[in-house]
N, C-alpha and C positions, 0 to 999 in steps of 0.2 A: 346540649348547648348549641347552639346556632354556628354555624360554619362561618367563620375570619372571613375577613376581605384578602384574598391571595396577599402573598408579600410578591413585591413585583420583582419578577426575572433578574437575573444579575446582567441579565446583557443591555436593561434599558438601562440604569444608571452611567454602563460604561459608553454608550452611543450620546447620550446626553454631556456626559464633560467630555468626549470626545470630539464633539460639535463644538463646545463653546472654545474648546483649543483650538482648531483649525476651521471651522467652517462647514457647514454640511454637506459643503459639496466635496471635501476632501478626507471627511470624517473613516468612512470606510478604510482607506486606506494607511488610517491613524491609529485604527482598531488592535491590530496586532500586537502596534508599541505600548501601547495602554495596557493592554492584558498581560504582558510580558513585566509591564511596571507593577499592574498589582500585585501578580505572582509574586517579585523581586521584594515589594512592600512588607508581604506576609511575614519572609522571613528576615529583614531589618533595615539596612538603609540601601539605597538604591542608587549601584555604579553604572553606568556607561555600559563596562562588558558585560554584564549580568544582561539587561534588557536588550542590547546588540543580539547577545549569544538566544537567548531566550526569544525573540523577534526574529532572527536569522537574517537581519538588516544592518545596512555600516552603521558605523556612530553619525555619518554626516548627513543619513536620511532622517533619525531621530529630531536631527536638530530642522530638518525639512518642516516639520507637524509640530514641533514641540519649542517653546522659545530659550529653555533652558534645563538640566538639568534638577534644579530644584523644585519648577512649577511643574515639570511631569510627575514627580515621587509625590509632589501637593497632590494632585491631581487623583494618581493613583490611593492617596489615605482617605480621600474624600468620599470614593468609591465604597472603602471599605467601613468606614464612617457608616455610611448610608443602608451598609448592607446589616452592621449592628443596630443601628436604630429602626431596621424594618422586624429585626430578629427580636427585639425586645418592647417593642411598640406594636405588633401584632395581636396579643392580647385584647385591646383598644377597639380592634373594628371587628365588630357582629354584623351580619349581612343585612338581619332583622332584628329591630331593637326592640321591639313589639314584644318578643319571645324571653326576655330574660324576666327575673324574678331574688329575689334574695338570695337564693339558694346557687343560680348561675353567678351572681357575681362575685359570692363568697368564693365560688370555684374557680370564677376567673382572676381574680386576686392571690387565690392560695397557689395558683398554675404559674402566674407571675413570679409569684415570691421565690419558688421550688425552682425555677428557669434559671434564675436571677442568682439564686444561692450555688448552682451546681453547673454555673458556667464555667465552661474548658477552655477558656483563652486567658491569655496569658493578662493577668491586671492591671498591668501599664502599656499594653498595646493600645489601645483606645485612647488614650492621653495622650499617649506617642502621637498620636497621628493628627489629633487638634493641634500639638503645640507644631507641626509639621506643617498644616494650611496655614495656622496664624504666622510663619511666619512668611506667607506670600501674600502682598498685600491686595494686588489685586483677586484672591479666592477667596480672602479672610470673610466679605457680605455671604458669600455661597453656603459658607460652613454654618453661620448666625442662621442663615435663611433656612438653611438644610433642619439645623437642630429644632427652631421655632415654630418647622412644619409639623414635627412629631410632637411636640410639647402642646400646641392648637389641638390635635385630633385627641391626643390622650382626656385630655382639659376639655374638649366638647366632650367626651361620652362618661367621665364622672360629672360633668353637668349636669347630663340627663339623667342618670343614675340619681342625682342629688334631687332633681326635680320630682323624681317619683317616688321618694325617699328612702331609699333602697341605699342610699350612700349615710354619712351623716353632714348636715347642712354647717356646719361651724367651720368649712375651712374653706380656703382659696382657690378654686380648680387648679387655675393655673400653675398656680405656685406650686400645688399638690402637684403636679403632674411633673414640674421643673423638679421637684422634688426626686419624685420617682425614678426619673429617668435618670439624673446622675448618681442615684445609687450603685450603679454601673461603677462607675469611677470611684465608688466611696471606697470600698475594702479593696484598694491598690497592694496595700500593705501587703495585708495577709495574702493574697494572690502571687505577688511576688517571690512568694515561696512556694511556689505551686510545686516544683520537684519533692518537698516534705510530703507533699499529700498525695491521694489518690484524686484524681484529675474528674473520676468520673463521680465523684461521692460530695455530695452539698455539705458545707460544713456547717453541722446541723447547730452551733452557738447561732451563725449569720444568719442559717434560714429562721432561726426560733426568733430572732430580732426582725427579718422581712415579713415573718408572718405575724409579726405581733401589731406589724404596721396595718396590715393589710385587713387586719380584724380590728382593728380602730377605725379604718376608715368606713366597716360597716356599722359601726354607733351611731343609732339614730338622735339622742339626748346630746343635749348642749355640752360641751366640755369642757372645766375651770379650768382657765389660764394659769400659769404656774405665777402668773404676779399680777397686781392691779393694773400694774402700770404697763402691759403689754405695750407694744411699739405701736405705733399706727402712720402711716405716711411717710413723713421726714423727723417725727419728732423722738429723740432719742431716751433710751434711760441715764438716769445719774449713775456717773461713773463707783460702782461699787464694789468692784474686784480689785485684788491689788494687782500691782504692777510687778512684770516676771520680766527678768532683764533678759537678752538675748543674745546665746554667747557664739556669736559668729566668730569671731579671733579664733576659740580655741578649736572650733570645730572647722574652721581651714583647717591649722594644722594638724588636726587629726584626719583627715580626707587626704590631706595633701601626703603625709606620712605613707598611706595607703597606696599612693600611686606613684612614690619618688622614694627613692633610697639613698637614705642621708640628704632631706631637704636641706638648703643653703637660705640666707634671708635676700639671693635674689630670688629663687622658686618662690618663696614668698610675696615678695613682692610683685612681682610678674601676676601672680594670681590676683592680687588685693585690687592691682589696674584691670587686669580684665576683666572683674567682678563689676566695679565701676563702668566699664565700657557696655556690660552686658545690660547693668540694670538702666543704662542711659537709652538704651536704644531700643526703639520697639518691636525690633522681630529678635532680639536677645541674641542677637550676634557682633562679630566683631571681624576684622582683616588682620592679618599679621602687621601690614605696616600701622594699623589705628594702633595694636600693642606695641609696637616698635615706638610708636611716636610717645605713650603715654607712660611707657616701662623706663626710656632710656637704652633699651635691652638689642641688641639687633639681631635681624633673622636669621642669622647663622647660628645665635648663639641662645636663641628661643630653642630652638629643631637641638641642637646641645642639650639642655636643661628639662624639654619637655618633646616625647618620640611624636606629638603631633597637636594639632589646634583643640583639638575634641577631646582631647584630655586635658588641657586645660580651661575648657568648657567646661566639662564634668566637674570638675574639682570644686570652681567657683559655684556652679548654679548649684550642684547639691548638696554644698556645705552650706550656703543662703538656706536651701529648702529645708533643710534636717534641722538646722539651729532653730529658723521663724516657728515648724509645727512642733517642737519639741517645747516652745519658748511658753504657746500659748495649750499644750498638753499640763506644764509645771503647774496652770492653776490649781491642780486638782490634787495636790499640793496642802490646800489650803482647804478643802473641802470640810474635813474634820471641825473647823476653828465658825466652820459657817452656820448661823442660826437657823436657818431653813435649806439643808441642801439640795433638795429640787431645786428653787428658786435659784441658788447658786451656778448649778447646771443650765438652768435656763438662762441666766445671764451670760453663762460662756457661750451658748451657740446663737446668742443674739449678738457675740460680740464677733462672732465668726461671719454674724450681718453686715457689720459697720464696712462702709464703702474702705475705710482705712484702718480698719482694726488689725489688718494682718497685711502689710504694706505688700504693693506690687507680687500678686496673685500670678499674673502671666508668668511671671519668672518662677514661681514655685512649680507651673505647670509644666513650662520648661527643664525645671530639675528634675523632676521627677521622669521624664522622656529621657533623660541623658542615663538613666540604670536601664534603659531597655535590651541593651547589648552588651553587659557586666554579666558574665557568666556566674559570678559567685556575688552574691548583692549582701548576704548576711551584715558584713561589714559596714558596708557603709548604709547601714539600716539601721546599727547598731544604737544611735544616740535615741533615735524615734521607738525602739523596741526597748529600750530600758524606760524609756520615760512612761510610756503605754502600761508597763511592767508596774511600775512606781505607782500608778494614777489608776490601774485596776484595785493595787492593796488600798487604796484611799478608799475608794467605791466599796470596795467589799467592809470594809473596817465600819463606815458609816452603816452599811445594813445590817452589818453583824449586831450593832448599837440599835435598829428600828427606826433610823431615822430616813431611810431610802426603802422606795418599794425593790424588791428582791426578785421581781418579773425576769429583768435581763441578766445574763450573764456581767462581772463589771469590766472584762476585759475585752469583750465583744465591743460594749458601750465606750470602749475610751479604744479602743479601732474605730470606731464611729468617728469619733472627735476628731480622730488623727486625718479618716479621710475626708472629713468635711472640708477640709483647706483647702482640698485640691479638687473638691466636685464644684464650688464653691468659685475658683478657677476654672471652672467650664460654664457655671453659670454665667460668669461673666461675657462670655461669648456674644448671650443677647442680649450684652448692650444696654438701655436704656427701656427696654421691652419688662426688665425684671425690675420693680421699683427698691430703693436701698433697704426698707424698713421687711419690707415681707418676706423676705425670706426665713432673718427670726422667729417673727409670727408664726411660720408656719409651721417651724418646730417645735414651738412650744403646742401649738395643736395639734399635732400628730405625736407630740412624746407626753404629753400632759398626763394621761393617766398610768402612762410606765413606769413616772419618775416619784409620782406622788403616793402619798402609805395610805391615803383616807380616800380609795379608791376600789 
């Protein structure tokens, strides 16, 4: 196979947002701070003493190069950001394009998949760190810009690939490629229990589901759609799934139970406003006095009721997050009762398109960054692992009957579903760049001959 375009050095990235912090003429001397901040990154949120100690500089030089606390730790995810999508986006650049053939790209694909399945980092780092720049407003275009640039190069060279028909032509580069890339983020889930596993070992359901993608996408033949009425543009399908209520009430208190002993209906309440204050606000934060003002509650007696602000962060945004993806996992529920269940399938990950099918995405991205630093996650994973549990025996029960192809595992496939909500929430990142209707689409063409029996 033809030799990669290098991944670039880890020290251009860090000299490049370290220019755009201070200036290039002071950038050198900002270097230290930075690299002391990603160090700090690596292993979770990022104090003052950590990068002082780590820098061997006061807190009051940091603040010399740096405008705040928050935009340094941005700064430093963004690095690390950059350093994952060169790591997984290397695949993409052949030196000479001239040289490949079916044979190389099935291997660069299957090299993909096997990278991808048997990655050692922890599955909600990477989340962590988006929902970390989105919430600086001024880095949030870097991060968009950052991701767009791997998603463009991925997207030019199945292009090419598609043009010499070495790919197959029925689906979207681009999308394909937005695709690709946030499969990263998709199996959060399963990752998050990475202590269960051996860290070094692919877990061969995910890779047998990566490579099952990666050999679709060398089908040269056209590929039925799992419905007539595929999406196109803006125009949507008729609403034909039912409606799965979403039981945010009880899964507060069950989160909140988890993090309070003997909760009161002010710990209650206290959460229900900051839940409200979070989902109001664009960077999904809040001040003690904005809950002070909207609780009734005061700060003496917040610090009483709750040991800190970030656990009643947590509480709120990942009781939202576990209720919404469990809400719209229940469909599966109903799968059994469905006349075509591909088609069924396929309507939930086209519903997982809809610009509002799954309200306010940033905040589930959010929740999900707030388990990065729960030592023991079992728990409060617990509503999403039962419903996943629930919605594999639906899957399995419909193939046991013949009416679903038996290709994927069904518990892998409804980990799929689970992490689509939250890669889904990264797509969103670019914006206006990703049209509402295609991302559907593109699931239905890349799962269309998985899901269907006359294949």
């Amino acid at each position: 196979m033809s030799a990669m375009i290098p991944v670039p050095g880890r020290m251009e990235p860090m000299r490049l947002w370290a220019t755009l912090a201070t200036g290039a003429h002071t950038a050198h001397r900002a270097m230290p701070i930075l690299q002391a901040a990603v160090d700090s990154a690596r292993l979770g949120p990022i104090t003052m003493a950590d990068v002082s100690t780590r820098a061997g500089v006061a807190g009051t030089t940091i603040y010399r190069y740096f405008n705040d606390m928050q935009s340094l730790e941005a700064l430093a995810h963004l690095i690390l950001l950059e350093e994952s999508l060169a790591r997984y986006g290397g695949w993409a650049h052949p030196d000479n394009t001239s040289d490949w053939d079916d044979d190389l790209v099935g291997s660069a694909l299957e090299n993909w998949a096997g990278a991808l399945a048997a990655s050692t980092d922890d599955g909600i780092s990477g989340i962590r760190s988006i929902a970390v720049v989105r919430g600086v407003a001024s880095l949030a275009p870097h991060l968009t810009a950052m991701i767009e640039r791997s998603v463009v190069a991925t997207s030019g060279r199945l292009r090419d690939w598609q043009a010499r028909s070495l790919v197959t032509d029925d689906i979207d580069t681009y999308v394909q490629a937005v695709f690709m890339q946030s499969l990263d983020h998709t199996d959060w889930s399963r990752r998050s229990q990475r202590s269960t596993h051996d860290g070094r070992t692919a877990d061969p359901r995910w890779h047998a589901l990566l490579s099952t993608i990666a050999h679709d996408l060398r089908r040269l033949e056209p590929r039925t759609p799992l419905a007539d009425n595929t999406w196109t543009n803006s125009v949507q399908r008729p609403p034909r799934l039912p409606d799965v209520p979403v039981e945010l009430s009880s899964e507060i208190d069950r989160i909140l139970a988890l993090e309070v002993t003997d909760p009161t209906p002010t710990h209650r309440r206290v959460i229900d406003k900051a839940l409200g204050l979070l989902i109001d606000h664009p960077a999904s934060d809040f001040t003690i006095g904005d809950l002070t003002q909207a609780s009734g509650v005061p700060p003496k007696r917040l610090y009483e009721l709750f040991p800190s602000k970030d656990i009643i962060r947590r509480i709120a945004l990942w009781s939202f997050t576990s209720a919404t993806i469990s809400a719209h996992l229940g469909l599966l529920h109903h799968i059994g009762n469905a006349e075509d269940p591909a088609v069924f399938l396929s309507d939930m990950v086209n519903r997982f398109a809809e610009p509002d099918g799954i309200r306010n995405r940033a905040h589930r991205l959010q929740g999900v960054a707030t388990l990065r630093d729960v030592p023991q996650r079992d728990a409060y994973l617990a509503l999403i692992h039962d419903t996943v549990d629930a919605g594999s025996a639906a899957l399995g029960e419909v193939q046991r009957d013949g009416r679903l192809n038996d290709r994927l595992a069904p518990d892998t496939f409804a980990e799929l579903l689970a992490g689509l909500t939250v890669s889904r929430a990264v797509l969103d990142t670019l914006g206006s760049a990703l049209p509402n209707a295609a991302w559907g689409w593109q699931l239905d063409s890349t799962f269309g001959n998985v899901l269907r029996i006359d294949t």
